[in-house]
LUMTORLUM-493352 format. One record per residue (C-alpha): z negated, y, x. Coordinates in steps of 0.05 Angstrom, whole numbers, plus 32768, in hexadecimal, padded with zeros to 4 digits. Layout:
<sites>
ZYX;...
</sites>
This chain:
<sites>
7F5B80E18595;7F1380C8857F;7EFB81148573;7EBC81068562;7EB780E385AD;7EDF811885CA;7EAE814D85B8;7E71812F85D0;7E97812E860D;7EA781768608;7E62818985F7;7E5181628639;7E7E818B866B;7E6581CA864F;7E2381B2865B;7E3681A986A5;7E5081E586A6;7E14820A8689;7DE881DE86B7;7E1A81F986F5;7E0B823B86E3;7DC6823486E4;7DAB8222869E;7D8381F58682;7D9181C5864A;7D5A81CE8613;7D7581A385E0;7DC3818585D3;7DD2816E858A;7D9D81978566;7D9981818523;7D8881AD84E7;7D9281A48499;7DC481D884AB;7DF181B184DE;7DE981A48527;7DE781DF8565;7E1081B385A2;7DE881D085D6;7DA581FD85DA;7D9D821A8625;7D7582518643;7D7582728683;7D4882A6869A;7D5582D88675;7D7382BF862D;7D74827C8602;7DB3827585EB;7DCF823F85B1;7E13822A85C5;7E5A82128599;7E8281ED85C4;7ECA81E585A7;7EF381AA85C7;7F4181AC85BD;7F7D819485DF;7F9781DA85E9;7F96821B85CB;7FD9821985B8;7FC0821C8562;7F9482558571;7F598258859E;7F1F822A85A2;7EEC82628593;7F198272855D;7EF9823A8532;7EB382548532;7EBA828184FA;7E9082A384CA;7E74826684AE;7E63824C84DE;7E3F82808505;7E17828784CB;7E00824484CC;7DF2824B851E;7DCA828484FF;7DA1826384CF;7D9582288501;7D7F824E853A;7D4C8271850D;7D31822A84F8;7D2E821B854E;7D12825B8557;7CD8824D8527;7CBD82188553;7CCD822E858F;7CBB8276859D;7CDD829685D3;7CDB82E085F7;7D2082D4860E;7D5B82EF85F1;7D7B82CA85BE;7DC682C285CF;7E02829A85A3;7E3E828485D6;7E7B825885D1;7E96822985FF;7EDD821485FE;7EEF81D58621;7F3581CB861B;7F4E817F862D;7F99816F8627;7F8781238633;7F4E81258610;7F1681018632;7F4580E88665;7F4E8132867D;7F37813686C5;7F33818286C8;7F1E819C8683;7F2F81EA867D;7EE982028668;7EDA82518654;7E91825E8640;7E95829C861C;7E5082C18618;7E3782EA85DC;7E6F82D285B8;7E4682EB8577;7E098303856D;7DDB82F98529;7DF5832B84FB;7E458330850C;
</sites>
C-alpha cells in the first residue's frame, strides 16, 4: 500500500465528510517549517485544524492513537503561525479524523470517525 497515496486519499474523505457536515475547507496541506496541518476548516462558530489518520484497521491501536504528544505540539506551534495571518473571532478547535480502509484506496465504504476537540492547546 502506497501510504503516502493512501493518505491523501484519506485526508480527502474526511474532507467530504467535514464538507457534509457543513464546513468549509480553508486550506488542505498547510505547510509550515513545522510540518503540514491536513485540513484547516471552519464553520460558524469555530476554525478547527484537523489530523486525519488513515489505517487499515484499528486492530494495532487506534488511529487517533498516533497523534501523540509530539505531534500535538507541533499542530500547536503551526496553528499559531496560521493564526498570525489569519485572525479569527472563532474558536480555535484541534480534531482528528480516523478513516479506516481495509482495501486501502480500493475501500468502497471507508469507516470514518471525526472526533472533535480531540485536544486542545495546552493538554
Amino acid at each position: 500500500m502506497n501510504t503516502k497515496l493512501t493518505g491523501r486519499w484519506g485526508e480527502a474523505a474526511a474532507a467530504d465528510l467535514l464538507r457534509k457536515k457543513g464546513y468549509k475547507i480553508v486550506a488542505a496541506g498547510y505547510r509550515t517549517r513545522h510540518g503540514e496541518v491536513d485540513l484547516i476548516a471552519e464553520n460558524r462558530r469555530a476554525l478547527v485544524f484537523v489530523e486525519v489518520k488513515t489505517r487499515k484497521d484499528a486492530r494495532f491501536a487506534e488511529a487517533k492513537d498516533f497523534v501523540g504528544h509530539t505531534k500535538r505540539e507541533k499542530l500547536v506551534a503551526m496553528a499559531n503561525m496560521y493564526l498570525a495571518g489569519h485572525e479569527t473571532k472563532k474558536t480555535v478547535r484541534f480534531d482528528v479524523i480516523e478513516v479506516y480502509a481495509p482495501e486501502g484506496v480500493d475501500t468502497a465504504e471507508p469507516v470514518i470517525n471525526h472526533i472533535e476537540d480531540a485536544f486542545t492547546a495546552d493538554r
